[in-house]
C-alpha positions in Angstrom: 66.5 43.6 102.3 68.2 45.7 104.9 70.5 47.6 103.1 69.5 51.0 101.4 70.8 53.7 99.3 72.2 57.0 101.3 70.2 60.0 100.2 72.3 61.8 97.6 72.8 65.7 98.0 71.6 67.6 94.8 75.3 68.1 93.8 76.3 64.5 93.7 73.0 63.9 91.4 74.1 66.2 89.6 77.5 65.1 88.7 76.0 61.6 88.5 73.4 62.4 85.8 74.5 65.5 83.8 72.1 64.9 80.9 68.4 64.5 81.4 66.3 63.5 78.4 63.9 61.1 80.0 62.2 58.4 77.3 58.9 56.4 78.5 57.9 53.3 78.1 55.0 52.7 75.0 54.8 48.8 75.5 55.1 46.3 78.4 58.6 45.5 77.0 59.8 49.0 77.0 59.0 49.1 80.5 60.9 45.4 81.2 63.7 47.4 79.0 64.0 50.1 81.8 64.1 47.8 84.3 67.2 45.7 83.3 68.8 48.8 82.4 68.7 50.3 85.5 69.9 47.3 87.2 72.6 46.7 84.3 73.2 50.0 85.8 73.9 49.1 89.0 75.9 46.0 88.2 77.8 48.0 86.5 79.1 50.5 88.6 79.9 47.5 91.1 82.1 46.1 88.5 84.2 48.9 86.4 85.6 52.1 88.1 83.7 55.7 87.5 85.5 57.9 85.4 85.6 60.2 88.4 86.0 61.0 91.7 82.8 58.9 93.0 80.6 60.9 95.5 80.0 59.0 99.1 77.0 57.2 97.9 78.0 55.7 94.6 79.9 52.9 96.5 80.2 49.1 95.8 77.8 48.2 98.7 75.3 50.6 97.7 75.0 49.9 94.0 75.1 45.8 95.0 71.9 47.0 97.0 70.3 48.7 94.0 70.9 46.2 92.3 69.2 43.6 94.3 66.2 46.4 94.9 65.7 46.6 91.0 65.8 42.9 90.6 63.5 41.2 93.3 61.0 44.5 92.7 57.8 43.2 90.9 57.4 45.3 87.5 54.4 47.9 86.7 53.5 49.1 83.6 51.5 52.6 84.3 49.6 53.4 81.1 48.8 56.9 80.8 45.3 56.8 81.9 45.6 55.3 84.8 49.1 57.1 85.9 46.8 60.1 85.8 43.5 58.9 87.7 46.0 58.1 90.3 48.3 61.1 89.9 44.5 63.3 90.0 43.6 61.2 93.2 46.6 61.6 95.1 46.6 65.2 95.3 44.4 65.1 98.0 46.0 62.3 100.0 45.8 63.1 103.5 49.4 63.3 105.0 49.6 61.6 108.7 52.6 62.0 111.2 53.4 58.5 111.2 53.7 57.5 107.5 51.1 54.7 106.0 53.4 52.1 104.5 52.1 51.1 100.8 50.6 47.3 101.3 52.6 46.6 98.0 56.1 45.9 99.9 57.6 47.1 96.6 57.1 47.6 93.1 58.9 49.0 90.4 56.9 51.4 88.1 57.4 52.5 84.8 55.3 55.1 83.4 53.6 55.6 79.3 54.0 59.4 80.2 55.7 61.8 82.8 53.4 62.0 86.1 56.2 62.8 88.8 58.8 65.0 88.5 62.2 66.2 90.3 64.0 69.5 90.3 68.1 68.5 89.2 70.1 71.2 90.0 67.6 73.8 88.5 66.2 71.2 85.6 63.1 69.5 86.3 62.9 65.9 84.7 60.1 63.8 84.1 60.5 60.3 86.1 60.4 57.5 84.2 60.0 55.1 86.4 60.1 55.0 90.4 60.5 52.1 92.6 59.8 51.9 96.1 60.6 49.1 98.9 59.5 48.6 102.8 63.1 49.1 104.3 63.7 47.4 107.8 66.5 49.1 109.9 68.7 46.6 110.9 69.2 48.6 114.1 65.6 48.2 115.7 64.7 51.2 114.3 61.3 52.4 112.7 60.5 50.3 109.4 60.8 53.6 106.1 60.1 53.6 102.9 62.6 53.3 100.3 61.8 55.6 97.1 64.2 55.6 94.5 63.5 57.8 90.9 65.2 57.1 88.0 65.6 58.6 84.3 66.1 56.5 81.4 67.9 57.5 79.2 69.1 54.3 77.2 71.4 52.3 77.4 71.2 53.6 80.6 68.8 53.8 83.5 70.3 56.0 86.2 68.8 56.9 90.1 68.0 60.6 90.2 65.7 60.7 92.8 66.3 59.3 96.5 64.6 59.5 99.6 64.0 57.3 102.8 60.6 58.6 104.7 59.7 57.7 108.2 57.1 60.7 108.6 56.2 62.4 105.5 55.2 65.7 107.4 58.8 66.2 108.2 61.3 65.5 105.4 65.4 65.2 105.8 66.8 67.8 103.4 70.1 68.0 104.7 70.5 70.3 101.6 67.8 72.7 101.6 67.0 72.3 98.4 63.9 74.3 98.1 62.2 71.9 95.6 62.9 68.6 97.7 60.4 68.5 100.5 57.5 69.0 97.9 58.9 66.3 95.1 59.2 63.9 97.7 55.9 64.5 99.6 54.4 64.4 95.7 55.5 60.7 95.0 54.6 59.6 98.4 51.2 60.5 97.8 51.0 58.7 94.1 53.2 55.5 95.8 50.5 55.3 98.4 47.6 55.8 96.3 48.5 53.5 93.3 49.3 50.7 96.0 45.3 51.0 97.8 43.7 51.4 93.8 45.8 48.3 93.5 44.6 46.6 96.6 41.2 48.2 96.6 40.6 46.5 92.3 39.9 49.8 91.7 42.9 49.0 89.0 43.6 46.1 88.1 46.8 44.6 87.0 47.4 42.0 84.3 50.6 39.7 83.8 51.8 40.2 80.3 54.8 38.3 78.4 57.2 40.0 76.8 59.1 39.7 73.5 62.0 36.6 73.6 64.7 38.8 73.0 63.6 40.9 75.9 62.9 37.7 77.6 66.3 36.4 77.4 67.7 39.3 78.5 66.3 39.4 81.7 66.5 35.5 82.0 70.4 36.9 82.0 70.0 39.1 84.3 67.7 36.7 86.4 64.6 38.6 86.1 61.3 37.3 85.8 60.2 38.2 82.2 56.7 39.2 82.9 55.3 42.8 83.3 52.1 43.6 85.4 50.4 46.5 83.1 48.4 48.5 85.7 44.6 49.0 83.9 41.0 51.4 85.0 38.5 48.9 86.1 35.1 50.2 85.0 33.1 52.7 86.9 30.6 50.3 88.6 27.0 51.5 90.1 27.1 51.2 93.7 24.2 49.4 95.3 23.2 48.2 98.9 20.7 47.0 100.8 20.9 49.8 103.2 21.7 52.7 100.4 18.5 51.1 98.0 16.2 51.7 101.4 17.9 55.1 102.0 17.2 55.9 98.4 13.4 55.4 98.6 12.8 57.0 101.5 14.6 60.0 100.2 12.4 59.8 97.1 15.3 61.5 95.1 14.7 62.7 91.7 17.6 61.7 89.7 21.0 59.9 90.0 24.1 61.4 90.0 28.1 61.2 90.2 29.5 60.8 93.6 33.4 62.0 93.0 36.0 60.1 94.1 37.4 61.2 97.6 39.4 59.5 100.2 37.9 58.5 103.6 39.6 57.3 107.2 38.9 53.8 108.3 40.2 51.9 111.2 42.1 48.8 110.4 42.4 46.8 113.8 45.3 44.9 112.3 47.4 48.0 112.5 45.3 49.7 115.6 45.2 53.1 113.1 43.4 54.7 111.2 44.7 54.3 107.0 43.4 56.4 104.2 41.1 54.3 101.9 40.0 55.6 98.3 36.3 55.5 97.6 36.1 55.2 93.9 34.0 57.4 92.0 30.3 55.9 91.8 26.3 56.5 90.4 24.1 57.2 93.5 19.9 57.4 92.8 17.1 55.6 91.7 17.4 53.4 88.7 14.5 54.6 86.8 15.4 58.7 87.4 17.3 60.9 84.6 21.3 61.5 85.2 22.0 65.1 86.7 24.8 66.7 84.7 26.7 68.8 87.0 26.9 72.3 86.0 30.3 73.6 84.9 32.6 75.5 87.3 34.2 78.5 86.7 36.8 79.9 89.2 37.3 83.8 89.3 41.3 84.7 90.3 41.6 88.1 91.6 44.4 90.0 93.2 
C-alpha cells in the first residue's frame, strides 16, 4: 500500500482527540473489538462530514488509507507479560542511521496493559494499540516505516500517534514538540524488537477464534476474525557441541543466568549488519549448583 497518513502536528491531534481515557484489551476479542473500531473509525470519517473545520490530514484519501492499513494489518494480542519482556528488551535496542525495517511487514497490536506512551498536548496517554506497516514511496524514494498509535476509547478507536521514519537517529518534528523525538524513537525500538522475538520463537504467537458476535462483525467489515495472542516461550538451556567442550575445559563451578542482550550479526541478504536478540539462557555444567546473583544496589548522589 502506497498511500500513508501525513504526520499530524500536536494541535490537530489535539482537536481530533480531546478526551483521552485509553481502555485495554483483557481477551483476544477485546483486542478484535479495537481493531474494527478503529477502522469503523476511518470508514467513518470517509463517509459523514466532521463537525468541524477538518485539519489537512483528516482528508477522504487519508482515512480511505487508514482504513485499508487497519484492515489488511494482521492482529496481535500483547498480554501483559510479554508487552513487558519486550518493552524491558527494547530499551537497549541499538539505534543505526539507516533504520532496520521490522521483518513483520505489518501488524496491528493491541496491548492487556499500557507499554507505550504519547505526550497530547501536555497529557500523556497510554497506547492501546499501535500498528505499523512497510510503506513504499511511490516516488522511488527510500522504503519508511509507517507507525500509527491509537487510543480506544469505545465506540471509538481514534489515531493519536503518527510518524513515518526513514532514520530513527534523526526524527521530522516539524513542531518541536519536545516530547516527540523520544515517544517515537521509544515505539520504534519495541516495533523492532517484538517483530525479531516474533521471528526469533523467542514468543510465540497462537491463532485464536473469537466470539460469533465479534465474528460477524468483522466478517462485516471484511476482517479475518482470528486474533494472534503474542505468548513467552520457556526459558530453554542452551547447549552446543562447541559451548559443552568450552564448558569442560573451563572446569567451571556452577551454572548461571546469561541476561538477555542484543548482538550485531551480518545478514548477507541485506549486505548489513541487523540487531538480533539473544534470549536469556543457563550457561555451566549440568551437575554444578545455580549461582544466585547478588542483589544490586545503586547509590544516587548529587
Amino acid at each position: 500500500m502506497d498511500a500513508t497518513l501525513r504526520v499530524p502536528s500536536a494541535e490537530e491531534l489535539h482537536e481530533y482527540a480531546l478526551q483521552l481515557r485509553p481502555q485495554y484489551a483483557r481477551t483476544p476479542a477485546d483486542a478484535l473489538q479495537c481493531q474494527l473500531d478503529a477502522i469503523a473509525e476511518a470508514v467513518t470519517l470517509t463517509k459523514e462530514p466532521v463537525p468541524y473545520v477538518p485539519p489537512e490530514w483528516l482528508t477522504v484519501e487519508n482515512c480511505v488509507a487508514a482504513a485499508h492499513l487497519f484492515s489488511t494489518a494482521p492482529l496481535y494480542f500483547w498480554t501483559d507479560r510479554i508487552a513487558d519482556v519486550v518493552d524491558q528488551a527494547s530499551r537497549s535496542y541499538p539505534l543505526q542511521e539507516e533504520a532496520f525495517l521490522p521483518t513483520l511487514p505489518r501488524a496491528f497490536c493491541v496491548f492487556e496493559r499500557p507499554v507505550l506512551w504519547a505526550v497530547i498536548n501536555g497529557v500523556r496517554a497510554g497506547l492501546s494499540a499501535v500498528m505499523w506497516a512497510r510503506a513504499i514511496d511511490p516516488a522511488g524514494g527510500p522504503t519508511r516505516l509507517c507507525v500509527r498509535g491509537l487510543v480506544w476509547t469505545p465506540p471509538g478507536c481514534q489515531v493519536c500517534f503518527a510518524a513515518e521514519i526513514t532514520n530513527p537517529l534523526h526524527i521530522a518534528n516539524p513542531d518541536h514538540d519536545p516530547t516527540f523525538e523520544d515517544e517515537v524513537r521509544a515505539v520504534y525500538r519495541w516495533i523492532c524488537s517484538a517483530a525479531m522475538f516474533v521471528e526469533q520463537r523467542i514468543a510465540e504467537s497462537a491463532p485464536v477464534r473469537v466470539g460469533k458476535h465479534v465474528a460477524r462483525r468483522a466478517n462485516t467489515l471484511h476482517v479475518s476474525p482470528t486474533c494472534r495472542v503474542v505468548q513467552m516461550r520457556r526459558l530453554d538451556r542452551r547447549r552446543r557441541d562447541d559451548e559443552g567442550e568450552q564448558d569442560a575445559a573451563a572446569d567451571w563451578q556452577c551454572q548461571w543466568l546469561v541476561r538477555g542482550h542484543w548482538r550485531q550479526q551480518f545478514y548477507p541478504s541485506a549486505n548489513r549488519h541487523v540487531p538480533r536478540w539473544i534470549a536469556p539462557y543457563i550457561k555451566g555444567p549440568f551437575d554444578k549448583p545455580m549461582r544466585i546473583p547478588k542483589p544490586t544496589v545503586f547509590v544516587v548522589k548529587r
